[in-house]
C-alpha positions in Angstrom: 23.7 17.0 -74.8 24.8 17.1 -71.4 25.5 14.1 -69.0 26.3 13.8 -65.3 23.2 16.6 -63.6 24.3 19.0 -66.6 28.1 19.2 -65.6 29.6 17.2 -68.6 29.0 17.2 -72.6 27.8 13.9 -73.9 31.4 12.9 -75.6 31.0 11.4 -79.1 31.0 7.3 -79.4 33.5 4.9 -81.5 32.0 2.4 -83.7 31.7 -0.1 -80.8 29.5 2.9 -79.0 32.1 3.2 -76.2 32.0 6.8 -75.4 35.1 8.9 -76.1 36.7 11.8 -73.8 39.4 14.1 -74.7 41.8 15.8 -72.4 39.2 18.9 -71.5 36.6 16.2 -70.4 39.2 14.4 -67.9 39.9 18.0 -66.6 36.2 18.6 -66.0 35.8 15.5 -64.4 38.9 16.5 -61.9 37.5 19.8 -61.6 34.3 18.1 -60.5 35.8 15.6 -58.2 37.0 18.8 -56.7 33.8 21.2 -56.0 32.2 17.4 -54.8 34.6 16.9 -52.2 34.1 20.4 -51.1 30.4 19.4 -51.1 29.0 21.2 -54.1 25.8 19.5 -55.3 26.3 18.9 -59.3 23.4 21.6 -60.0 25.3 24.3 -58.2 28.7 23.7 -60.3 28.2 24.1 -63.7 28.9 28.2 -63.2 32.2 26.9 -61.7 33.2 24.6 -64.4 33.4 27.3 -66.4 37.1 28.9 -65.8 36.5 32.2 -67.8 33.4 33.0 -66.1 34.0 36.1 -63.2 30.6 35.7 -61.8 31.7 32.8 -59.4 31.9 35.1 -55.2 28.4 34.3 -54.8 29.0 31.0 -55.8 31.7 30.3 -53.2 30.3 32.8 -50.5 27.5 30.6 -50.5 29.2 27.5 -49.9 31.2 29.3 -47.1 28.5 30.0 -45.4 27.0 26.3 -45.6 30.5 25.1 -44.3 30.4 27.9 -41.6 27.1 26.8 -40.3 27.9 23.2 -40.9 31.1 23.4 -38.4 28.9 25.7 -36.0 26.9 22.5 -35.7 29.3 20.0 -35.5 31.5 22.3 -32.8 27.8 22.0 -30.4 27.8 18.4 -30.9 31.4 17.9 -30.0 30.5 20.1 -26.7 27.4 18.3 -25.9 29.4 15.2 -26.4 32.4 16.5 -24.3 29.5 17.3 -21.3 28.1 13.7 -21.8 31.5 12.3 -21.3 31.5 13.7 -17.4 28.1 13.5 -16.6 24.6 13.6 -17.5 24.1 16.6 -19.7 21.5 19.7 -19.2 18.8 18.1 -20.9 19.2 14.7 -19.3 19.1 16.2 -16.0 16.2 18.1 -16.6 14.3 15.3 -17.2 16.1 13.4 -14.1 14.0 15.3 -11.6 
């Protein structure tokens, strides 16, 4: 069975029904810590997890792009910002008049 959105096997439980990881599983969950702070969602890691697949460009091309677009957006705010900071901006004086 598969815990944590698919990304992590359900580890087998002690006697007192704490669950217990190996070395592998504390790997996985670095490995996950990982694609998450590069802001994979966990349904889009699992074919990253795996280290012997090949398949992965799309993968990664695809979160390029996000980040691309992402800084795009955040490189207008900062300019809008950077406008607001002298004076009214376009849209502001547009509605000025």
């Amino acid at each position: 069975m598969r815990i944590k959105g698919g990304v992590l096997d359900e580890p087998p439980r002690s006697a007192n029904g704490y669950r217990q990881y190996d070395t592998q599983d504390l790997i996985r969950v670095l490995r996950i810590k990982r694609l998450s702070a590069l802001g994979l969602s966990l349904k889009s890691m699992p074919p990253l997890l795996d280290e012997h697949r090949t398949d992965t460009a799309d993968s990664w091309d695809e979160l390029d792009r996000e980040l691309r677009e992402e800084i795009s957006k955040l490189s207008y705010q900062r300019r809008l910002l950077a406008r607001a900071r002298v004076g009214p901006v376009a849209v502001d004086r547009a509605h000025a008049s």
